[in-house]
N, C-alpha and C positions, 0 to 999 in steps of 0.2 A: 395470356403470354406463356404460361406455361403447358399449355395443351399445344403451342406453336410446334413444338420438336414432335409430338406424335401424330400431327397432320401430315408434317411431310414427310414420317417412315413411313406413312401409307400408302404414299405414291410408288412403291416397288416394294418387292419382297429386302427385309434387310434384319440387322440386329436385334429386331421388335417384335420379330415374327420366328424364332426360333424353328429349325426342325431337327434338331441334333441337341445331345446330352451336352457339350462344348457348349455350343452358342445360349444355351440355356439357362448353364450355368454364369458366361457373358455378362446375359442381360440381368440375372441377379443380381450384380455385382455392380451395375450401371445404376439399378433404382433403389439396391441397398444405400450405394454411393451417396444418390441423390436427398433420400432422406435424411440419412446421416446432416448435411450439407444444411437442408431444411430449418436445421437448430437453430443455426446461428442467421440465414439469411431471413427464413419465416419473422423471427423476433425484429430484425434489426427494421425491414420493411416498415412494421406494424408501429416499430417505437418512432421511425421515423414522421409517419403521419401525423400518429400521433401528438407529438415535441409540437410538431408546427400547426395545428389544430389547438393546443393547449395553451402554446404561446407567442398566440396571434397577439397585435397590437391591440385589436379591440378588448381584450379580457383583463380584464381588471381586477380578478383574483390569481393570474397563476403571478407565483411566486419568483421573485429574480432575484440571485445573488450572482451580481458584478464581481466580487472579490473571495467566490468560491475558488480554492486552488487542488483541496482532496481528500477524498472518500475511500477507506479501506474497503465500506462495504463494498461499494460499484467496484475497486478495483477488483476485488476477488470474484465479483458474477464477470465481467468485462476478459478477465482472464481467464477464469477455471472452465466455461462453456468453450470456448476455443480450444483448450488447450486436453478437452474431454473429446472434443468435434475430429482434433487431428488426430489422435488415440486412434480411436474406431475407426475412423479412415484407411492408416496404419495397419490396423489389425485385418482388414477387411482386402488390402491390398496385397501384405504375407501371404493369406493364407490362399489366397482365391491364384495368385501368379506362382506357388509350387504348389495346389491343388490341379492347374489347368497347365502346368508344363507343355507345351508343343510336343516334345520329344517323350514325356509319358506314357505310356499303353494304357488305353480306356480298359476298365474292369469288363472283361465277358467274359461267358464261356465257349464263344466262337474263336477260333483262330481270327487274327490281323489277315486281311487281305493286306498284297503288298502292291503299290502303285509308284513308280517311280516318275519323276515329274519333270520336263527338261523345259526351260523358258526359251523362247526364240524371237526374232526379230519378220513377227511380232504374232506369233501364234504359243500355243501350248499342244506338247509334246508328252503323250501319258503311254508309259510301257508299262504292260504286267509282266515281270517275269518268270512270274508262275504259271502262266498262261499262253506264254509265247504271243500275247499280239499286242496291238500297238493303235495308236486312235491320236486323229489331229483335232483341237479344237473341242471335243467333245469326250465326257468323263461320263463312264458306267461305274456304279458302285451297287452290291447288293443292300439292302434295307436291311438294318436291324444287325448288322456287322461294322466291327469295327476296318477303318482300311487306316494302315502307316504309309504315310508319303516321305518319298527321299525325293528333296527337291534339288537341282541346280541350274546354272544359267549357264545356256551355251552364248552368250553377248553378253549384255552389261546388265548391273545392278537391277535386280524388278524384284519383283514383290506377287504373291498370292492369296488371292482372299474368296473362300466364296462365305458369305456375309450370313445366310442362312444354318450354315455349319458351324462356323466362330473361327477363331484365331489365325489370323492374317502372318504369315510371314513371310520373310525377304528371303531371294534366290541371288547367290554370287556366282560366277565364274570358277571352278576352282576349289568348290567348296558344296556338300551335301548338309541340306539341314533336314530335319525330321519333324515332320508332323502327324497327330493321331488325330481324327476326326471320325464321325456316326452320322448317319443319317437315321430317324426314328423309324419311318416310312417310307415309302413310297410313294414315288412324285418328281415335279420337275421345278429343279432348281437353276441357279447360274453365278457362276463365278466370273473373276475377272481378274486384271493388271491395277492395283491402287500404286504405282511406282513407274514416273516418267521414266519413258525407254526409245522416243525419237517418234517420228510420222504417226506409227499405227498404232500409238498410244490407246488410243481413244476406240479402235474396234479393236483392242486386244481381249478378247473378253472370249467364253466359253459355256457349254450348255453342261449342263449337270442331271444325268437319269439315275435315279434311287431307284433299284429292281427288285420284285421280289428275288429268292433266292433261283427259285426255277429258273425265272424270264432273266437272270444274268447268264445262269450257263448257258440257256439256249443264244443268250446272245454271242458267248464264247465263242460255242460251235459256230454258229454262221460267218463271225468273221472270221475262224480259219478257211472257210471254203473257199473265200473268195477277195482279192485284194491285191495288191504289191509285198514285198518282203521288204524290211527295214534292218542293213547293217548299215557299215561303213560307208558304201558308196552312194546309197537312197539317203541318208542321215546329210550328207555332204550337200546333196540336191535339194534335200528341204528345208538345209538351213540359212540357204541364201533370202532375200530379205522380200516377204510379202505383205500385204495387206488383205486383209477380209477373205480370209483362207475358210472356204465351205470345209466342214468336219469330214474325214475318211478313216479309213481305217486298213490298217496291215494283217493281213495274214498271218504274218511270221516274222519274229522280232526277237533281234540278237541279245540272249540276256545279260552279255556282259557290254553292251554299247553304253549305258549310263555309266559303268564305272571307268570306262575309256576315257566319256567328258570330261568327268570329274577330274580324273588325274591327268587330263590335258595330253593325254596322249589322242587325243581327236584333238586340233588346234580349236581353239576359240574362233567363232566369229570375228570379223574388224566390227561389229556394230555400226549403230546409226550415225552418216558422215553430217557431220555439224561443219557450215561454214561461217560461225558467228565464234567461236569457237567456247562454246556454250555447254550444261551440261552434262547433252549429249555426246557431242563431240569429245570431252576431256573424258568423259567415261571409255567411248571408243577409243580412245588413244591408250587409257590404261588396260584395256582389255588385251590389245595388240602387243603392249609391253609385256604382261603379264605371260603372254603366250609365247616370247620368246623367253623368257627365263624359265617357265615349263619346260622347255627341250631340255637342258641342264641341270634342272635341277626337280622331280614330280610333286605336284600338292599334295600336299595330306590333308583330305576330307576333315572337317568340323563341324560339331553339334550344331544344332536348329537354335536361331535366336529368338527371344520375345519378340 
């Protein structure tokens, strides 16, 4: 029963298979947990058999007292291994959620690549604005560098995850959160939408290339050669609502078009029309609100959540 959960991490790359210092540090944290845990369920298990193995009806030596009511000792193993169990757990859950803050800078002596990250109905949207270009559906990062993602949602509520890197966070409308993630290597991973967001829920998902350092810049250069340019008016065209959008890439890319979203001077998408009125729909509805009180009044950007 307990080897059931690392059967079926096997079936896809995911939180078992680390390839980044993040998700690494994750899964520590998942089988520290689980030992921890071990204390109390291993014993309880084992005592359990046991009681009912000892006293069975057929045994004629274990001992019964009918009008036992209580034990100091038992209560102090009954209590103190729990109450030791939550401790660690505690301690294990501090240190590990402000050692892996989202918003953190991983320790190197590389500069942070900067990746800004815009959610869409129902593709993903990756500008470098260091770099002036711009990529649908598909993420290059160099190997063995840290990249800071500024995430936001031009539509409703979603979420980012790629599973092999570690720490998942949620994207708002209205709002930039930050995430610091590494890839160790070299290789090909994949991320995705773990946060219902209407139809294209389910192929919202994205290809993920760990480069060496060379093989990114050269990937640089090529996509300036050749592509579409991505301001205001391309931004507008692709964010109207697709399905199973093949990856491309821009040219040339407005560095200040993320911080437009953000502060809702690009309107929001209406998001996905829900006729149950579901919640999609209720999401879409507040996306639409939210965009008219943005004319009047601009959001102020906020910190990345757990």
């Amino acid at each position: 029963m307990l080897a059931a959960p690392f059967a079926l991490a096997a079936c896809q790359p995911a939180v078992l298979d680390p390839a980044g210092p993040v998700a690494s540090a994750n899964r520590s944290i998942l089988f520290d947990s689980m030992l921890i845990m071990m204390a109390i369920v291993g014993p309880t298990i084992l005592a359990t058999l046991a009681f009912a193995w000892w006293f069975r009806a057929s045994n004629p030596r274990a001992l019964r007292l009918p009008d036992f009511a209580y034990s100091g000792r038992i209560e102090l193993v009954t209590w103190a291994i729990p109450l030791l169990t939550i401790t660690l757990l505690g301690g294990v859950a501090w240190v590990g959620s402000h050692e892996l803050d989202p918003a953190k800078p991983l320790e190197s002596k590389t500069p942070a690549l900067e990746v800004q990250v815009v959610s869409l109905d129902w593709k993903w949207l990756f500008i470098y604005p260091d770099q002036h270009v711009a990529s649908v559906n598909q993420l290059m990062i160099p190997a063995g560098q840290p990249v800071h993602f500024q995430l936001t949602s031009a539509s409703v509520m979603d979420s980012f995850f790629i599973p092999q890197l570690g720490s998942m966070i949620y994207t708002m409308n209205g709002m930039a959160a930050n995430l610091n993630l590494q890839a160790d290597k070299p290789g090909t991973l994949w991320g995705l939408s773990t946060h219902y967001s209407g139809d294209g829920f389910s192929d919202k998902h994205f290809g993920v290339q760990a480069l060496d350092a060379g093989d990114f810049a050269q990937w640089v250069e090529a996509t300036r050669k050749d592509g579409p340019v991505l301001n205001a008016a391309s931004y507008a065209e692709l964010s109207k609502q697709s399905i199973n959008d093949r990856p491309f890439t821009y040219r040339d890319a407005d560095p200040e078009l993320f911080s437009r979203i953000v502060s809702q001077d690009i309107p929001p998408a209406p998001g996905p029309k829900g006729s149950g009125g579901g919640q999609a729909g209720q999401e879409a509805g507040a996306g639409a609100a939210a965009a008219q009180t943005a004319r009047a009044e601009p959001a102020v950007p906020a910190a990345g959540e757990h």
